[in-house]
C-alpha positions as CSV (number, residue, x, y, z in Angstrom):
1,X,0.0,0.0,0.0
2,X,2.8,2.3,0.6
3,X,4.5,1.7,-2.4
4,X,1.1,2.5,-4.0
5,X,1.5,5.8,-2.7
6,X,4.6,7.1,-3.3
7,X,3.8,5.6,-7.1
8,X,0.9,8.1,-7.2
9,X,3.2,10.9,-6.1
10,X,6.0,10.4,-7.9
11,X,3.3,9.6,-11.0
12,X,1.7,13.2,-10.2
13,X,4.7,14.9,-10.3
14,X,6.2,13.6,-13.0
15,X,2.9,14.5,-14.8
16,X,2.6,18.0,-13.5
17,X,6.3,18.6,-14.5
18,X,5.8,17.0,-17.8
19,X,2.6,19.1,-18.0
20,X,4.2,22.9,-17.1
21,X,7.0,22.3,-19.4
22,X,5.1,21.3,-22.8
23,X,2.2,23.7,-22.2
24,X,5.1,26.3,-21.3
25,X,6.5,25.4,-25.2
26,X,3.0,25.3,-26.6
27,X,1.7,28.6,-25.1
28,X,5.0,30.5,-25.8
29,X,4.9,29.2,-29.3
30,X,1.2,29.9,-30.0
31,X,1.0,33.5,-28.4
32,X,3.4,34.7,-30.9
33,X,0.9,37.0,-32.2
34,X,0.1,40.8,-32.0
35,X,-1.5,41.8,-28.7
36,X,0.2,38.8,-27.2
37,X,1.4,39.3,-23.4
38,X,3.6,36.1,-22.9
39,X,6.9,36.4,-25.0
40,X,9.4,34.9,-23.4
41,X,9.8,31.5,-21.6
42,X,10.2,32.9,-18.1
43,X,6.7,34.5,-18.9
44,X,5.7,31.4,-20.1
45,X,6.6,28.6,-17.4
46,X,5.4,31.0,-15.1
47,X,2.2,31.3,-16.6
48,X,2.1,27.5,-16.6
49,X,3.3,26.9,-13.2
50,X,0.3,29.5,-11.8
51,X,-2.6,27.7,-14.3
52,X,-1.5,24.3,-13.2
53,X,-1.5,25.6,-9.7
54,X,-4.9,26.9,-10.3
55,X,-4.2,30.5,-9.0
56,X,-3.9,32.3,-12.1
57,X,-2.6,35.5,-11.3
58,X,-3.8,37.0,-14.1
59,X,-0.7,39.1,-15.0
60,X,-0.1,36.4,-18.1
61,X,-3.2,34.9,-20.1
62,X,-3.3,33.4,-23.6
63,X,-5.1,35.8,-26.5
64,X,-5.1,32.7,-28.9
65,X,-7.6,29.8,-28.9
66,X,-5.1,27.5,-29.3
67,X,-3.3,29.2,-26.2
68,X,-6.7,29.2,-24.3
69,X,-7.1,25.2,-25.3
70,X,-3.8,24.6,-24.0
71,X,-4.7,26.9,-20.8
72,X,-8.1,24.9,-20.5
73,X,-5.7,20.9,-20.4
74,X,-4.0,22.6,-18.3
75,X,-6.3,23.8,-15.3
76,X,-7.5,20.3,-15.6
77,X,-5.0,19.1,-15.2
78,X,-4.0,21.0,-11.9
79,X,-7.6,20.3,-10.5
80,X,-7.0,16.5,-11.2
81,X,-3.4,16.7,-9.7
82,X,-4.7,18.9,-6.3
83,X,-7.5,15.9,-5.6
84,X,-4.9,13.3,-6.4
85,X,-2.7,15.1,-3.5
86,X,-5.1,15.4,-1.4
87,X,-6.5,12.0,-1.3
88,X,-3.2,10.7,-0.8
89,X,-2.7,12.9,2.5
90,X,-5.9,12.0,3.7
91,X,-4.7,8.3,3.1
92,X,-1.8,8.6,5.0
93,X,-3.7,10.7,8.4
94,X,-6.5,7.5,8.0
95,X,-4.3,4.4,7.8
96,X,-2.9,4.9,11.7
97,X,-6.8,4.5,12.6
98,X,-7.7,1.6,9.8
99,X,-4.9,-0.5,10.8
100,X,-5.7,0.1,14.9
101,X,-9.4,-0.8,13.7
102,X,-8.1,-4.0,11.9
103,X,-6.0,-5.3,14.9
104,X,-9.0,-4.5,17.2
105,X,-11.6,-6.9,15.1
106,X,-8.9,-9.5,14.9
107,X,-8.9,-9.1,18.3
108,X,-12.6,-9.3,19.0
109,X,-12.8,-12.3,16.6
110,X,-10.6,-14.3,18.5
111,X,-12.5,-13.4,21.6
112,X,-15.4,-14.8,19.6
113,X,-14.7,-18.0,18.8
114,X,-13.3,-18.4,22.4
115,X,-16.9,-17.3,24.0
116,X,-18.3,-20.2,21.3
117,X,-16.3,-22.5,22.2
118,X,-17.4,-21.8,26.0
119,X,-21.0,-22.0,24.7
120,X,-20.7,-25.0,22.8
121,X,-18.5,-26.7,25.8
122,X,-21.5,-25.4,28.1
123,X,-24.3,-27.0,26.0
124,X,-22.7,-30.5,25.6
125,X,-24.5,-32.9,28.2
126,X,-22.6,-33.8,31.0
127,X,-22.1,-37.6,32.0
């Protein structure tokens, strides 16, 4: 399970790094255009880096709708990536209490069959 994890956040980053980089190339190379306000790459990844974030500042946008397409993958993207974070925290503050509740009903089964076996002892006849 723990190897399941650190899959999903390695997977997620990779993903969202993947992600900022080729939307950074994409934007930078599709805003090319007259009334454009993203013209060099620090413009773009920064731009890309606050979409996938989902806090969009606002001081860079995309005039093109190519631009706004790649803006659009992109902010689902970050959505996606934020609840995939998220779960996996709230995995990792829930599995102190799922394994304690495990060990306890392993527990209470055992105690169980013991009072069963004391039941079925007390109902055999007696010679």
């Amino acid at each position: 399970m723990r190897q399941r994890k650190g899959a999903v956040l390695y997977g997620t980053a990779a993903i969202a790094f993947s992600m900022v980089v080729i939307s950074s190339i994409a934007v930078l190379s599709f805003e090319n255009v007259p009334g454009g306000n993203i013209h060099t790459a620090g413009d773009a990844l920064w731009w890309a880096m606050c979409t996938i974030a989902t806090v969009g500042y606002g001081d860079f946008y995309p005039v093109t709708w190519e631009g706004r397409a790649v803006a659009g993958v992109l902010m689902t993207v970050g959505v996606g990536m934020i609840g995939v974070l998220s779960g996996t925290m709230v995995s990792w503050f829930v599995q102190p209490g799922y394994e304690r509740e495990k060990d306890e009903i392993r527990h209470l089964r055992q105690e169980i069959a013991a009072l069963t076996a004391l039941v079925q002892s007390l109902r055999e006849p007696k010679p």
